[in-house]
TORKOL-4160 file (C-alpha; in steps of 0.2 Angstrom, whole numbers, padded with zeros to 4 digits, m for minus):
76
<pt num="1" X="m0300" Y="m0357" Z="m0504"/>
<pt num="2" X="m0312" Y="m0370" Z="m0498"/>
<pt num="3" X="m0308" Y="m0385" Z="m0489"/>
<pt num="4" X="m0308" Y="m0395" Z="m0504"/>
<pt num="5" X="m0296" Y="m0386" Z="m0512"/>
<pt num="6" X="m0284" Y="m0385" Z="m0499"/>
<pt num="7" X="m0286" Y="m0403" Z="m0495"/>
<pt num="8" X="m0281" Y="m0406" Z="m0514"/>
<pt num="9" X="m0267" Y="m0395" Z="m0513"/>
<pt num="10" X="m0262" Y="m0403" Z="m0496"/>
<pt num="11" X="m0262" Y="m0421" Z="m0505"/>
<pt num="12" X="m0254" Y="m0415" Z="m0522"/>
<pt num="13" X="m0239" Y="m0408" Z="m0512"/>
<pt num="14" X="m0237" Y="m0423" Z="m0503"/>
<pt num="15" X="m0237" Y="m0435" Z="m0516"/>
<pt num="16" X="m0225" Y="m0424" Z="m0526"/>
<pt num="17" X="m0215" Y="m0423" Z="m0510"/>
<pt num="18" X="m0212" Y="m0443" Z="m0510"/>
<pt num="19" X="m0211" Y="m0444" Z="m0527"/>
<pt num="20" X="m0194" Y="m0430" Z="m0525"/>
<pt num="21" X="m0185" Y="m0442" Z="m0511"/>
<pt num="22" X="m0191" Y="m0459" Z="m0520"/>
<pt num="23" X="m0180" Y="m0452" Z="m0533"/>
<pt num="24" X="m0168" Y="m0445" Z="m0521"/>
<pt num="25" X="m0165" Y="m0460" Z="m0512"/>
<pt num="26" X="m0163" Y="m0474" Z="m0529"/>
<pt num="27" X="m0149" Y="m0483" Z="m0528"/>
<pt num="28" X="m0143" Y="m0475" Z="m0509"/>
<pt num="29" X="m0149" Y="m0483" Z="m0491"/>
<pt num="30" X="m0144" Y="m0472" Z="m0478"/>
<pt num="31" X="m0149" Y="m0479" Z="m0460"/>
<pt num="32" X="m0167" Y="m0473" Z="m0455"/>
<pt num="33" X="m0163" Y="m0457" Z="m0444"/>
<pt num="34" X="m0150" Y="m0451" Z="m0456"/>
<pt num="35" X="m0162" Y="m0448" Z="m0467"/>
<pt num="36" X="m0174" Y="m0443" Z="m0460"/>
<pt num="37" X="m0163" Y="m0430" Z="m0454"/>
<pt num="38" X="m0157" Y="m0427" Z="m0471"/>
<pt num="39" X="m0176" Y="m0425" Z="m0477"/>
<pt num="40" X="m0179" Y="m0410" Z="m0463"/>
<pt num="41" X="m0164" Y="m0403" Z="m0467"/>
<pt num="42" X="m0171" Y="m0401" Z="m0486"/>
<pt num="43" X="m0189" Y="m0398" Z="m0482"/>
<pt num="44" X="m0184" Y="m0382" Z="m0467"/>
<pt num="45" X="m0173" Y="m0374" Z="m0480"/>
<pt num="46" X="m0180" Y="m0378" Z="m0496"/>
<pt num="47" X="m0167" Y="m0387" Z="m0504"/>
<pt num="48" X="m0175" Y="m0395" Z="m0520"/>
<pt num="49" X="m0160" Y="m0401" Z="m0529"/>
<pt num="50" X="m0160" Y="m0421" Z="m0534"/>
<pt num="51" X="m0143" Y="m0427" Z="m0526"/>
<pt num="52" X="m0147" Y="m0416" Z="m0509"/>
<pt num="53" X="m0152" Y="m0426" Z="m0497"/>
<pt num="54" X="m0140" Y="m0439" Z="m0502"/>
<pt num="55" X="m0125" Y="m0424" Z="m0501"/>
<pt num="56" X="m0131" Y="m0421" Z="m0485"/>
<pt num="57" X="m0134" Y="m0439" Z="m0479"/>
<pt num="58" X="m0119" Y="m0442" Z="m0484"/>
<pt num="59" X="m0110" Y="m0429" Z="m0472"/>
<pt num="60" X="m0120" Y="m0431" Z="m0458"/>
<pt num="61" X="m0116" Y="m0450" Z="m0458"/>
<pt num="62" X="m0096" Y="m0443" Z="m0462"/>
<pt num="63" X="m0097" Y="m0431" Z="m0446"/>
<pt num="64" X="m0104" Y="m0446" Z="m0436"/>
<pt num="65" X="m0092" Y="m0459" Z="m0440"/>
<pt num="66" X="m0106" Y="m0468" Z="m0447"/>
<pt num="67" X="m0101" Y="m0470" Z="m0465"/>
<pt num="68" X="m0089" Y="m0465" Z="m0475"/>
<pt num="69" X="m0095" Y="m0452" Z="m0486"/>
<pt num="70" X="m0097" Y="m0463" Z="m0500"/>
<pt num="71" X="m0115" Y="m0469" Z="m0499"/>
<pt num="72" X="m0108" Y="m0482" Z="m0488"/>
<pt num="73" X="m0117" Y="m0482" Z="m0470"/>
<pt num="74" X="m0114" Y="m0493" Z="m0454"/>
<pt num="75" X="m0131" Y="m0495" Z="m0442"/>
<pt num="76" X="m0127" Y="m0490" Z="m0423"/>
């Protein structure tokens, strides 16, 4: 593979990466750090399915006391 290549490859995977959580994220608005952590969690394991990272949003902000598991979030 030459550099070319695996820089198109490099830029096709990010686009499709931002095109999975733009459509992930519609219509939910987590606080910044919750997902980003959310979005790590679903990149290191491979976890590809649409309402993931929301799932797991969700949780984190549940387990933290910021939010209610409902897709409502409170900021710090």
């Amino acid at each position: 593979m030459t550099t070319t290549d695996l820089n198109a490859t490099i830029a096709r995977v990010n686009r499709e990466r931002a095109d999975f959580y733009r459509s992930a994220w519609e219509g939910i608005t987590p606080p910044a750090d919750i997902q980003r952590a959310a979005e790590r969690i679903c990149d290191a394991y491979g976890i590809r399915g649409i309402c993931d990272p929301g799932y797991i949003a969700n949780v984190i902000a549940l387990e933290l006391g910021r939010g209610d598991g409902h897709s409502r979030f409170n900021e710090v």
